[in-house]
N, C-alpha and C positions, 0 to 999 in steps of 0.2 A: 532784621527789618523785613517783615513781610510786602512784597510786591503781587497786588492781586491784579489781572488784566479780564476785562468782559467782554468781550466781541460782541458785538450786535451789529443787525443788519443798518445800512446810514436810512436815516429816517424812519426808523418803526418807533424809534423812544423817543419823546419829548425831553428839551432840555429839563425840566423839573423831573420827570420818570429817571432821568441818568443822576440827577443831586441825589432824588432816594437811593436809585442803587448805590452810589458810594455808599452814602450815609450808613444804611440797614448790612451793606459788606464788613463796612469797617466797626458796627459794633458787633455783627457775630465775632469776629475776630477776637476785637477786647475782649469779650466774653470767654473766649477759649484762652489767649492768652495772658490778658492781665491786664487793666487800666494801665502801666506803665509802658505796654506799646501801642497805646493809641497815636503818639505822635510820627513814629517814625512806623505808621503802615499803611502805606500807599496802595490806591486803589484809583486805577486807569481805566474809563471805555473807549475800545479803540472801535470806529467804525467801519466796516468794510463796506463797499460800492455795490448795490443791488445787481444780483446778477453772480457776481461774485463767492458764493457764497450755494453750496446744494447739500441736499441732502436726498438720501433714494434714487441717485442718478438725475435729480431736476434741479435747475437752478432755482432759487427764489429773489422772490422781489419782497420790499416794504407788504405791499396790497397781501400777498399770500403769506406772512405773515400776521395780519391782520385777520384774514380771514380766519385763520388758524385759529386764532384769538376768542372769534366769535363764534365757535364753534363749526365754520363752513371747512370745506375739503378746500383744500390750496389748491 
């Protein structure tokens, strides 16, 4: 029984952006392991608190993730 967990920043994914990532996680999965474990393969995002969260030595926020996104420097 595959347990997959996604961290993301709390607020950069829209409730519907987090349905797809389940969704498109859990059928790579099938895809590698077999229609017969699509039921028991669970896929969690856990959010963690802006701020919370660095990389490079800098914490980030939602916004510098975003920016990231649109191609701006965080």
């Amino acid at each position: 029984m595959p347990l997959i967990t996604i961290e993301v920043i709390k607020d950069v994914f829209t409730p519907r952006q987090k349905r797809d990532l389940i969704e498109k996680v859990t059928e790579a999965c099938v895809a590698v392991e077999g229609e017969a474990l699509r039921d028991v393969t669970w896929v969690r995002v856990q959010e963690i608190q802006q701020g919370d969260w660095g990389i490079g030595g800098k914490t980030l926020t939602a916004a510098d993730v975003h920016a990231m996104a649109a191609g701006k420097a965080a």
